[in-house]
PDB file of N, CA, C and O in Angstrom:
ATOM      1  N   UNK A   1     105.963  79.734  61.288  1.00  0.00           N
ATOM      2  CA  UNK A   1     106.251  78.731  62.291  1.00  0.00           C
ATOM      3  C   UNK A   1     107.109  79.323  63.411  1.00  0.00           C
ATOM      4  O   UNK A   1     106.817  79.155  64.595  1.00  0.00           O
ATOM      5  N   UNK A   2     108.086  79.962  63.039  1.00  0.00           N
ATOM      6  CA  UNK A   2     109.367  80.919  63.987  1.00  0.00           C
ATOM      7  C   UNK A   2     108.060  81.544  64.935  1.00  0.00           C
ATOM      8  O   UNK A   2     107.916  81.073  66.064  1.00  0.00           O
ATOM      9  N   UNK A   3     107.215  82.500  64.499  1.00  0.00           N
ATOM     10  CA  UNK A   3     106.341  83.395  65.390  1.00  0.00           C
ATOM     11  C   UNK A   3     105.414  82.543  66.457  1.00  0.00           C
ATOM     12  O   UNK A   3     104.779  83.126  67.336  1.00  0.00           O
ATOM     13  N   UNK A   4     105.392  81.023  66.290  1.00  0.00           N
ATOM     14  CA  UNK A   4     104.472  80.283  66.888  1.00  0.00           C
ATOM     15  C   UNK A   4     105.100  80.107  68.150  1.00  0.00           C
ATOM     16  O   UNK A   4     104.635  80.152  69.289  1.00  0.00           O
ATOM     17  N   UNK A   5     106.617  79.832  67.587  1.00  0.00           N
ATOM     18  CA  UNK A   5     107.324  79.078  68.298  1.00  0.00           C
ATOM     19  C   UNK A   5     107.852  80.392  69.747  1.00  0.00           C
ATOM     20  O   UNK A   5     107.990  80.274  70.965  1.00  0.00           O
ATOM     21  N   UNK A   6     107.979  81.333  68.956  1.00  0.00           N
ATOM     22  CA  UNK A   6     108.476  82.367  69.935  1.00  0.00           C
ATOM     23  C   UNK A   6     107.363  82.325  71.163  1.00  0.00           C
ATOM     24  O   UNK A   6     107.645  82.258  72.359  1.00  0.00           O
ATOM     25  N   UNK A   7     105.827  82.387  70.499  1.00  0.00           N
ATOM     26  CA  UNK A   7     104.773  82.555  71.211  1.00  0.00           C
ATOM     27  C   UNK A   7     104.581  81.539  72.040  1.00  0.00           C
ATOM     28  O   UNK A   7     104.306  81.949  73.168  1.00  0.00           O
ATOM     29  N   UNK A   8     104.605  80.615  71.968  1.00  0.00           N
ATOM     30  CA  UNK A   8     104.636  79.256  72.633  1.00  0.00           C
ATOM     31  C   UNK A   8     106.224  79.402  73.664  1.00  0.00           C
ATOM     32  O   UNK A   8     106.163  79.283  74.887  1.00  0.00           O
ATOM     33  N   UNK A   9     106.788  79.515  73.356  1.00  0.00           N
ATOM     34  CA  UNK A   9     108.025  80.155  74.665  1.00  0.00           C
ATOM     35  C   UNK A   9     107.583  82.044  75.288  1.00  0.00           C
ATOM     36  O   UNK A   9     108.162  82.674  76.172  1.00  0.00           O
ATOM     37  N   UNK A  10     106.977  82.270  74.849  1.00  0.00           N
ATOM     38  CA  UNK A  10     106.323  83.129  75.771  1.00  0.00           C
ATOM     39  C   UNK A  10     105.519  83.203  76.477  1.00  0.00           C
ATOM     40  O   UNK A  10     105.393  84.176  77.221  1.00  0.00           O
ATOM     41  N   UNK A  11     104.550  81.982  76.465  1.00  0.00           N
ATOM     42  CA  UNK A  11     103.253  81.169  77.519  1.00  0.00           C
ATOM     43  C   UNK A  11     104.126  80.374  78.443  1.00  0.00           C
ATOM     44  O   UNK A  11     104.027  79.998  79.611  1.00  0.00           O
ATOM     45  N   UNK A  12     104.904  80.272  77.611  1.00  0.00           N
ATOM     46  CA  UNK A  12     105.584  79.307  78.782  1.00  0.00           C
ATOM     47  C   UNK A  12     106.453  79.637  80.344  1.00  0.00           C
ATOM     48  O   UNK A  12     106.668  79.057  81.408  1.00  0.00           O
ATOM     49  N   UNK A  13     106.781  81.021  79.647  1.00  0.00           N
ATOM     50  CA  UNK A  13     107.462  81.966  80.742  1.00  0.00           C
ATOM     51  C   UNK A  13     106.560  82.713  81.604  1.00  0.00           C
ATOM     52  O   UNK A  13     106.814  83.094  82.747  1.00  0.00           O
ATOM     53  N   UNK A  14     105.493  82.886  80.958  1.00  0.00           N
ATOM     54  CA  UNK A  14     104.278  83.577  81.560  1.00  0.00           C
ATOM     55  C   UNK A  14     103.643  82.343  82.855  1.00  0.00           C
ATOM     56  O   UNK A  14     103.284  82.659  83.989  1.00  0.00           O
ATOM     57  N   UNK A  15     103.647  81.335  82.441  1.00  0.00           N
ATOM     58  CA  UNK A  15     103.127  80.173  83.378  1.00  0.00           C
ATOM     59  C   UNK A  15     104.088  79.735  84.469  1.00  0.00           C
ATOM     60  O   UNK A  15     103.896  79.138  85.529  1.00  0.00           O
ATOM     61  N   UNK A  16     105.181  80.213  83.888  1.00  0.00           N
ATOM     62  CA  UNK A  16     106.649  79.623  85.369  1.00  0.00           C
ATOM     63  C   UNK A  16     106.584  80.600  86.255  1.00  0.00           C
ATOM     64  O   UNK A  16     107.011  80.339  87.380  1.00  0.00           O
ATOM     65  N   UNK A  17     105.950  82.188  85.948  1.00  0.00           N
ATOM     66  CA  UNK A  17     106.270  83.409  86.675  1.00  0.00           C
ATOM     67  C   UNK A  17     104.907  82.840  87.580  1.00  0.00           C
ATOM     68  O   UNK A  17     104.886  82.095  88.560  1.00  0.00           O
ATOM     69  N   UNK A  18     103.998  83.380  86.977  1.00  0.00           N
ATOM     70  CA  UNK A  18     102.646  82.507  87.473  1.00  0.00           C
ATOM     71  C   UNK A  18     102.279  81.239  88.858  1.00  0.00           C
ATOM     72  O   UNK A  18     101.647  80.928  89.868  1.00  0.00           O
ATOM     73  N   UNK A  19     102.976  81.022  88.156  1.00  0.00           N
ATOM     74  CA  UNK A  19     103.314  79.667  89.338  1.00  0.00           C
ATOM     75  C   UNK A  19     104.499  80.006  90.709  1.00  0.00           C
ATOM     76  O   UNK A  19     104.407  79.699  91.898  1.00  0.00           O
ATOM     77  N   UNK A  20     105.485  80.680  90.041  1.00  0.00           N
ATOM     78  CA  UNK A  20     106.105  81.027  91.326  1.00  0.00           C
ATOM     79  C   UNK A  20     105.418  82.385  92.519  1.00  0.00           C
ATOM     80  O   UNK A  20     105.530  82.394  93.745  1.00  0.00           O
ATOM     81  N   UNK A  21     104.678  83.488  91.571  1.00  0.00           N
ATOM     82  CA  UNK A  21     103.619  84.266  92.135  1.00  0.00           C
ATOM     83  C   UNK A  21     103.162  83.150  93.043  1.00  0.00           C
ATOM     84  O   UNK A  21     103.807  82.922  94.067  1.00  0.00           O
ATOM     85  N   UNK A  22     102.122  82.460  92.747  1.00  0.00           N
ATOM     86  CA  UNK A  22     101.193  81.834  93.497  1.00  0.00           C
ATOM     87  C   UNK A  22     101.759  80.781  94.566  1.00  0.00           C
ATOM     88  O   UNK A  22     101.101  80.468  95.558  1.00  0.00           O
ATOM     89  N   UNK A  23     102.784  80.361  94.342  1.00  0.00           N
ATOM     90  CA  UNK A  23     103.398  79.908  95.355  1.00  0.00           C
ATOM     91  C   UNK A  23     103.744  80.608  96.690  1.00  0.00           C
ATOM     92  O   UNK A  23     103.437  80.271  97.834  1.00  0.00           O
ATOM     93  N   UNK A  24     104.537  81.780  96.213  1.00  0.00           N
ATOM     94  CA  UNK A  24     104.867  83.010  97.091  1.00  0.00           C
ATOM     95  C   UNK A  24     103.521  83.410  97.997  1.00  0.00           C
ATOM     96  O   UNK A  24     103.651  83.601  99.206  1.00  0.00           O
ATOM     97  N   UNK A  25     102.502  83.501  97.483  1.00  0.00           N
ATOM     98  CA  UNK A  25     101.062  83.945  98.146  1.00  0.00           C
ATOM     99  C   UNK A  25     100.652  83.361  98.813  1.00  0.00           C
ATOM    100  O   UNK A  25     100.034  83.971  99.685  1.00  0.00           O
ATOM    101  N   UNK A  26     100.672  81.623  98.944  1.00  0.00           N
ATOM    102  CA  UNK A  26     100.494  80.356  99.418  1.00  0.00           C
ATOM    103  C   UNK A  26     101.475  80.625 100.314  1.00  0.00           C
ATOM    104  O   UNK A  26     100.758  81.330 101.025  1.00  0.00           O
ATOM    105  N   UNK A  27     102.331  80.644 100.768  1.00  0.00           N
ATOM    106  CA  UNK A  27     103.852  80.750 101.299  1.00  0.00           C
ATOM    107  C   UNK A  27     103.168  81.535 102.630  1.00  0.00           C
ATOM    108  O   UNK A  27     102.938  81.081 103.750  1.00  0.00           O
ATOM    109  N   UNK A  28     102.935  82.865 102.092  1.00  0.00           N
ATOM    110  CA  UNK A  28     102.882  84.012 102.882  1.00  0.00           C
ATOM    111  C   UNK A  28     101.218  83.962 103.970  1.00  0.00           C
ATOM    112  O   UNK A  28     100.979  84.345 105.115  1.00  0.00           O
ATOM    113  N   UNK A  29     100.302  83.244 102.813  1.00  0.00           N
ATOM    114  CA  UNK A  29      99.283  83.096 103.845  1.00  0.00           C
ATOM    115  C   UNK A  29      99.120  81.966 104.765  1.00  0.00           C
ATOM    116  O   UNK A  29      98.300  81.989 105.683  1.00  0.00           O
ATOM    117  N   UNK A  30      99.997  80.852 104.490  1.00  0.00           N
ATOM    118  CA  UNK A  30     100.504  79.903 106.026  1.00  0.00           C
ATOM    119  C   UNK A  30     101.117  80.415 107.052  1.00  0.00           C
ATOM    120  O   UNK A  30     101.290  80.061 108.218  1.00  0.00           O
ATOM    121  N   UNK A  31     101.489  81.529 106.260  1.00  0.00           N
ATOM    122  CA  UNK A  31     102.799  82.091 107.729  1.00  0.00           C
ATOM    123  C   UNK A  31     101.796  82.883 108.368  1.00  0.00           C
ATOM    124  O   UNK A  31     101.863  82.858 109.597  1.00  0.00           O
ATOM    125  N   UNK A  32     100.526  83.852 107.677  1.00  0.00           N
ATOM    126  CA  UNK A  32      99.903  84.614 108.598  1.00  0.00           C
ATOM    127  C   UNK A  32      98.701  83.497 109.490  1.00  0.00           C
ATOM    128  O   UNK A  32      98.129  83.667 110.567  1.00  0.00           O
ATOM    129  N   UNK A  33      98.654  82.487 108.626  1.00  0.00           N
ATOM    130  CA  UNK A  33      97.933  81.053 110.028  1.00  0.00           C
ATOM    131  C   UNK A  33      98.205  81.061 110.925  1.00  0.00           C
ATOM    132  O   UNK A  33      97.630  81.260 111.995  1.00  0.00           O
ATOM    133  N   UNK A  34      99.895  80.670 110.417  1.00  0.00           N
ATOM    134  CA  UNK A  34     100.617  80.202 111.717  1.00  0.00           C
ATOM    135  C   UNK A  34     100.538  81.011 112.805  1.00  0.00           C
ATOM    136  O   UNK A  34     100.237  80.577 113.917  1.00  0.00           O
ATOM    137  N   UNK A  35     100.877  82.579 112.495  1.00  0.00           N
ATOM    138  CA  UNK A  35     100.617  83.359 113.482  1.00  0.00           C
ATOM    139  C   UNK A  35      99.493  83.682 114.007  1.00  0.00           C
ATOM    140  O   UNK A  35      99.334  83.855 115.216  1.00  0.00           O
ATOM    141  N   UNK A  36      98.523  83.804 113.053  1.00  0.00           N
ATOM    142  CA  UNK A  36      97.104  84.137 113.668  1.00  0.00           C
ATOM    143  C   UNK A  36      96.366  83.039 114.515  1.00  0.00           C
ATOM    144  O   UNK A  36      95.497  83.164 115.379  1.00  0.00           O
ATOM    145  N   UNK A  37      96.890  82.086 114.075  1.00  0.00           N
ATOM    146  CA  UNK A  37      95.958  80.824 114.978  1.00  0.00           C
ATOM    147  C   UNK A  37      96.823  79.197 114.570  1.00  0.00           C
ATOM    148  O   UNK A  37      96.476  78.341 113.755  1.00  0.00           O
ATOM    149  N   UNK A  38      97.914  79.223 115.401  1.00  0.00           N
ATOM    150  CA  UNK A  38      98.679  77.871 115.037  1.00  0.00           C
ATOM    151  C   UNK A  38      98.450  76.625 115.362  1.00  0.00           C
ATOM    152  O   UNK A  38      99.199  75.712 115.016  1.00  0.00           O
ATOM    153  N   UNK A  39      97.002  76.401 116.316  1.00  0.00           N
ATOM    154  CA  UNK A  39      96.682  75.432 116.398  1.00  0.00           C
ATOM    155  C   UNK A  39      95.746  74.764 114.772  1.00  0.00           C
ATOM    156  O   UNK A  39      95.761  73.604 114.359  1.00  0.00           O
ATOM    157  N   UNK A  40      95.190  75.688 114.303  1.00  0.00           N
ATOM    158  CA  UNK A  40      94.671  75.844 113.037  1.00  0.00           C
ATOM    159  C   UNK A  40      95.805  75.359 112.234  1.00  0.00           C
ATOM    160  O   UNK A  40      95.794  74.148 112.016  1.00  0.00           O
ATOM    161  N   UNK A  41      96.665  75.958 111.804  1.00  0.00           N
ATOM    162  CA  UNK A  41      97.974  75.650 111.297  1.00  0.00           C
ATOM    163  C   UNK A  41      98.208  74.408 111.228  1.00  0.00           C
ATOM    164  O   UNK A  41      98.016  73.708 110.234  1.00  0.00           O
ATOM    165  N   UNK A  42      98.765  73.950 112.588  1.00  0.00           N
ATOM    166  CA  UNK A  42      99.286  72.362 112.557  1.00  0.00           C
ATOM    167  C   UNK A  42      98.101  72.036 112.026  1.00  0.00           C
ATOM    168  O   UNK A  42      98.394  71.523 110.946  1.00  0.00           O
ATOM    169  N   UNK A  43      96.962  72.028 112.140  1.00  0.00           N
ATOM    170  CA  UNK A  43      96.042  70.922 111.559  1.00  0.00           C
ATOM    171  C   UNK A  43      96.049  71.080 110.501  1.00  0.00           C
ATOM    172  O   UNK A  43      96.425  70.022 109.995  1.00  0.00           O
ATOM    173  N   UNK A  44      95.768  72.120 109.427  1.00  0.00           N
ATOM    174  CA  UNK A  44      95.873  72.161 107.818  1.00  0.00           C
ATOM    175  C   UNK A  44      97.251  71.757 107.507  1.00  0.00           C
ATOM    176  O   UNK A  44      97.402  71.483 106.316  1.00  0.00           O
ATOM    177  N   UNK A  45      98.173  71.655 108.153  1.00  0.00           N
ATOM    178  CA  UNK A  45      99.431  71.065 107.689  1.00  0.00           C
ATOM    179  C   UNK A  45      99.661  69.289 108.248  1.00  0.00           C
ATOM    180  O   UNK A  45     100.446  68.512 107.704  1.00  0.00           O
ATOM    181  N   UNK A  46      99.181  69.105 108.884  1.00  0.00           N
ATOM    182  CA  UNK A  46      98.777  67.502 109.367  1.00  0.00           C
ATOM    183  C   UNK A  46      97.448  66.934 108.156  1.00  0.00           C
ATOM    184  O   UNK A  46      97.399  65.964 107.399  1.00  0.00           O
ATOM    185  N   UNK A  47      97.003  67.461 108.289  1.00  0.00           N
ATOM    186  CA  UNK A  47      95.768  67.001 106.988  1.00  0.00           C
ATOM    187  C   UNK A  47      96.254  66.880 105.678  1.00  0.00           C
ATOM    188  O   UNK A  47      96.140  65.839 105.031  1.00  0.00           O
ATOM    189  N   UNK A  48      97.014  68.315 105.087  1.00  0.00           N
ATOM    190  CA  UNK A  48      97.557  67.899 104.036  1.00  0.00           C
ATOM    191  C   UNK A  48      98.914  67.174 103.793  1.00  0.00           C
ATOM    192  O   UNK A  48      99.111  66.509 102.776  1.00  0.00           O
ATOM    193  N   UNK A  49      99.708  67.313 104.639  1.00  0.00           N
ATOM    194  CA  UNK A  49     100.564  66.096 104.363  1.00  0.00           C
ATOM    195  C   UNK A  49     100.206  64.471 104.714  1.00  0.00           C
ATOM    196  O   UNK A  49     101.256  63.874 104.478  1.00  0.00           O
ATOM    197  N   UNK A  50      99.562  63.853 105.005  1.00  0.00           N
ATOM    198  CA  UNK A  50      98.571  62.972 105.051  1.00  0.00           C
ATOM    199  C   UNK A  50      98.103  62.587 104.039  1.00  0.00           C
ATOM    200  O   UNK A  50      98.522  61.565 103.495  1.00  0.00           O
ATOM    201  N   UNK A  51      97.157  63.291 103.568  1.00  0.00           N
ATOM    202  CA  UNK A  51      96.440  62.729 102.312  1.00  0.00           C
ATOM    203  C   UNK A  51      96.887  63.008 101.026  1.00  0.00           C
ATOM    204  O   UNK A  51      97.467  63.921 100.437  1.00  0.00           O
ATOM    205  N   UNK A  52      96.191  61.372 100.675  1.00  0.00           N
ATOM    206  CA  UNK A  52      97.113  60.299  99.366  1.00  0.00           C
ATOM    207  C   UNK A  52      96.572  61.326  97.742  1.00  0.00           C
ATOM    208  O   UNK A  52      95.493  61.653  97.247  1.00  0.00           O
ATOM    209  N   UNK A  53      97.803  61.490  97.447  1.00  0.00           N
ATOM    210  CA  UNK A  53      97.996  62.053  96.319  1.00  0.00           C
ATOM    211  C   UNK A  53      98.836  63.812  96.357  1.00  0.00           C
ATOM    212  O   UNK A  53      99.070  64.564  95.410  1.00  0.00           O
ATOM    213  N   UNK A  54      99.161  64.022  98.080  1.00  0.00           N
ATOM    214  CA  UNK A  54      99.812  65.159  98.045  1.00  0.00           C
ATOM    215  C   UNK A  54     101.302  65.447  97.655  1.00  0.00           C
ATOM    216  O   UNK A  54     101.802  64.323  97.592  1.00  0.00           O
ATOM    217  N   UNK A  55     102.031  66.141  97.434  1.00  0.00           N
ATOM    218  CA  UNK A  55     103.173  66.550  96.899  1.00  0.00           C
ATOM    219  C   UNK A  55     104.351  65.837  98.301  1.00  0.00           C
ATOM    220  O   UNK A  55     105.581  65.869  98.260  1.00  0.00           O
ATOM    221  N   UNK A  56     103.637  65.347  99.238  1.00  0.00           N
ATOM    222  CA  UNK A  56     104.724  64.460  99.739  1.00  0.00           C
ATOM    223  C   UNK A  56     104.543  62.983  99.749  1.00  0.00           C
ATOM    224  O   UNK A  56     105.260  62.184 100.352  1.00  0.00           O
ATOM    225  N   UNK A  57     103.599  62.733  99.082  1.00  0.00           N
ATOM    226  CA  UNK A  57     103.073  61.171  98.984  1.00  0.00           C
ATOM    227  C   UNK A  57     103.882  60.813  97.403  1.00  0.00           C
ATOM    228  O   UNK A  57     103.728  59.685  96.936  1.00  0.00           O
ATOM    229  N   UNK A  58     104.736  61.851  96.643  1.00  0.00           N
ATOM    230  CA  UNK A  58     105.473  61.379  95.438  1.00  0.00           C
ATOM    231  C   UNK A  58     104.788  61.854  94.337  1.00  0.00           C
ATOM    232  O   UNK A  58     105.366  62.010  93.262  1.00  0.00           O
ATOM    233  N   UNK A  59     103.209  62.185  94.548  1.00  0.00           N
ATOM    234  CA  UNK A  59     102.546  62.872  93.096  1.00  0.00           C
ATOM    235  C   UNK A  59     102.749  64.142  93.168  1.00  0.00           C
ATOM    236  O   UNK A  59     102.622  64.855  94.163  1.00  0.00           O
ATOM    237  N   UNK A  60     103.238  64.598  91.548  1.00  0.00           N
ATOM    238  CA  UNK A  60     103.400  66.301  91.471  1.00  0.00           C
ATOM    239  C   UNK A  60     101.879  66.602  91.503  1.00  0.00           C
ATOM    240  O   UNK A  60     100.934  65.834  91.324  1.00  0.00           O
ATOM    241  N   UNK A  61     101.904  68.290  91.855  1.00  0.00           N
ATOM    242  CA  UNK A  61     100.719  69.089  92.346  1.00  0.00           C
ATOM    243  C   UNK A  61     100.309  68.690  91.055  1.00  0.00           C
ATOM    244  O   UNK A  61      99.346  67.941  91.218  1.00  0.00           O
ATOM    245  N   UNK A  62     100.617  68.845  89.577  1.00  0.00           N
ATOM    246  CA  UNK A  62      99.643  68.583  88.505  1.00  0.00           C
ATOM    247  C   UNK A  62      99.083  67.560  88.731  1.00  0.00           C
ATOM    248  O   UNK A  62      97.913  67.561  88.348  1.00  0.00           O
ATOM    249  N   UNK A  63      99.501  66.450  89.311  1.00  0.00           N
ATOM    250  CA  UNK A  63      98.918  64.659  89.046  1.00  0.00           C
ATOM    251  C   UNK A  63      97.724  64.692  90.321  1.00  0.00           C
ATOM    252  O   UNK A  63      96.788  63.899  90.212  1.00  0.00           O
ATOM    253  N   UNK A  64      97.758  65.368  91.201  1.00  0.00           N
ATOM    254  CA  UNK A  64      97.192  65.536  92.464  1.00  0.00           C
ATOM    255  C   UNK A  64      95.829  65.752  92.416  1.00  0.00           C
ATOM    256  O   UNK A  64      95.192  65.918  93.457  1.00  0.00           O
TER     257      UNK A  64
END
């Protein structure tokens, strides 16, 4: 049971790193939008904050 448990807190750390990776990547390719074409930009950022079920409408990205 101990070895499950270790393993199961080791998916779990693996999925928080994971998630902050992919955030960081997300992060970095808005910023090269913004620069490459910011009229593009504002609009993928007007669209998604807008629509119902995004991370500023109160649902987490899982519920989304």
């Amino acid at each position: 049971m101990k070895h499950l448990e270790e393993m199961v807190k080791g998916m779990e750390t693996i999925k928080r790193r994971h998630g902050v990776v992919v955030l960081d990547e997300a992060e970095r390719a808005l910023e090269r939008l913004k620069a490459a074409n910011p009229a593009q930009y504002e609009t993928f950022i007007r669209d998604h904050e807008t629509k119902p079920g995004s991370p500023g409408e109160g649902v987490s990205p899982d519920q989304g």
